[in-house]
C-alpha positions in Angstrom: 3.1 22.4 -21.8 4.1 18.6 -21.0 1.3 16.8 -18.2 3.1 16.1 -15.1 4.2 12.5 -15.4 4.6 11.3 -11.8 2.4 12.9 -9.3 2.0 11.6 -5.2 -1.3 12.4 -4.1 -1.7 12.6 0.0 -5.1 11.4 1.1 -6.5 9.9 4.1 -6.7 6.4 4.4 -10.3 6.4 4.6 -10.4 6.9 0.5 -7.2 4.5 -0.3 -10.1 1.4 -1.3 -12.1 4.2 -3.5 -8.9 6.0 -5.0 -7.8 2.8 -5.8 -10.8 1.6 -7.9 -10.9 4.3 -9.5 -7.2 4.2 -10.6 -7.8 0.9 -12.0 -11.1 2.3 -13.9 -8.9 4.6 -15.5 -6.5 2.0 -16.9 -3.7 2.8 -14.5 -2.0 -0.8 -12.6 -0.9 -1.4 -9.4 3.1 -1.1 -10.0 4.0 -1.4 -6.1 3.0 -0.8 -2.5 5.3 -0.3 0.5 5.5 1.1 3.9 7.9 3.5 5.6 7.9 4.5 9.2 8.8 8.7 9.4 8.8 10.0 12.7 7.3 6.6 14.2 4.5 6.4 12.2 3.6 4.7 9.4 3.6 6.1 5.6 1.5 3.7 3.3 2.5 4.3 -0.7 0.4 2.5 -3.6 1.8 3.4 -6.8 -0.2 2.9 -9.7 1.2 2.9 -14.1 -0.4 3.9 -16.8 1.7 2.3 -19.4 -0.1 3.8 -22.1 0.8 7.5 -21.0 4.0 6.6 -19.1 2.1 8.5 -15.9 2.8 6.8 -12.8 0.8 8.3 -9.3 1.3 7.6 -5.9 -1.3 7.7 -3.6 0.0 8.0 0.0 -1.3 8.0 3.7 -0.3 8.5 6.8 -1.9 6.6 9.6 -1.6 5.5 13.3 0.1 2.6 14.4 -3.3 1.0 15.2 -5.4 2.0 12.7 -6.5 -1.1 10.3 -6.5 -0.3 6.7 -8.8 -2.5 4.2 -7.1 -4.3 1.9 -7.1 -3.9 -1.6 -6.8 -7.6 -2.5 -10.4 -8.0 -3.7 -10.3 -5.7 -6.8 -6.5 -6.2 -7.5 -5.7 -9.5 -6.5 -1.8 -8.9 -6.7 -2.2 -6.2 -3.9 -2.0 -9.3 -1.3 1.6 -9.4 -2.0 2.6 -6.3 -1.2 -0.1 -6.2 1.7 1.3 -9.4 3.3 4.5 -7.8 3.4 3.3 -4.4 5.3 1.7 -6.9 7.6 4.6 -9.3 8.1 7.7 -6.5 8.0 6.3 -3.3 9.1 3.3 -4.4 11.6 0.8 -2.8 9.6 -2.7 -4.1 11.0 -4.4 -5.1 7.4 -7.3 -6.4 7.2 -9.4 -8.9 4.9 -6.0 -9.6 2.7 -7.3 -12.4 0.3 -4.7 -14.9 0.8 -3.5 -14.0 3.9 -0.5 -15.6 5.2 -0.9 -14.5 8.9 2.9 -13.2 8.7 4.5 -16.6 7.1 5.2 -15.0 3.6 9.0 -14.8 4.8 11.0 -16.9 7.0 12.1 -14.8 9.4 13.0 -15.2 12.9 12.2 -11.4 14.2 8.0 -10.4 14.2 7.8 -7.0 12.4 11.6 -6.5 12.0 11.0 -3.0 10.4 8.7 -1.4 12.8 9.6 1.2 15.3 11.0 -0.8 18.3 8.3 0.6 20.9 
């Protein structure tokens, strides 16, 4: 029988740091990170290769508009990217995103143009 090759894993956001450092122990990379908004509130997705195995898992939260996630910048460096953008786009509250551009990654005229007009 053939191992599942893409899996998304809910958690709560609580574990996303932990999860994440342990993906990364395991040999897997950080291959992308978005936000969604479904039912006006926010879905957090970090997807994470092994290149080796061809495996690719999604670990995904839901959270409150207000909750502030940690960010993941200070074990994979390139997570600021995508971070920045949750921040900037979406109005996810982020915190400790090493650089942070306090919401200047993109020149845009609108704050948080994807978000949920309240």
């Amino acid at each position: 029988m053939r191992d599942k090759l893409s899996e998304i894993v809910e958690i709560d956001y609580h574990d996303l740091l932990e999860m994440a450092i342990q993906k990364k122990r395991e040999g897997y990379r950080l291959s992308q990170a978005c936000a969604a908004y479904v039912d006006g509130k926010p879905r957090l997705s970090y997807s994470f290769a092994d290149d080796e195995n061809y495996k690719y898992i999604t670990l995904r939260c839901n959270i409150e508009r207000d909750t502030e996630i940690i960010s993941l910048s200070e074990v994979i460096p390139y997570a600021a990217f995508y971070e920045n953008e949750m921040k900037e786009l979406f109005g996810i509250n982020i915190s400790l995103i090493e650089p942070d551009y306090k919401n200047k990654l993109y020149r845009i005229k609108e704050e948080t143009p994807f978000a949920p007009k309240e």
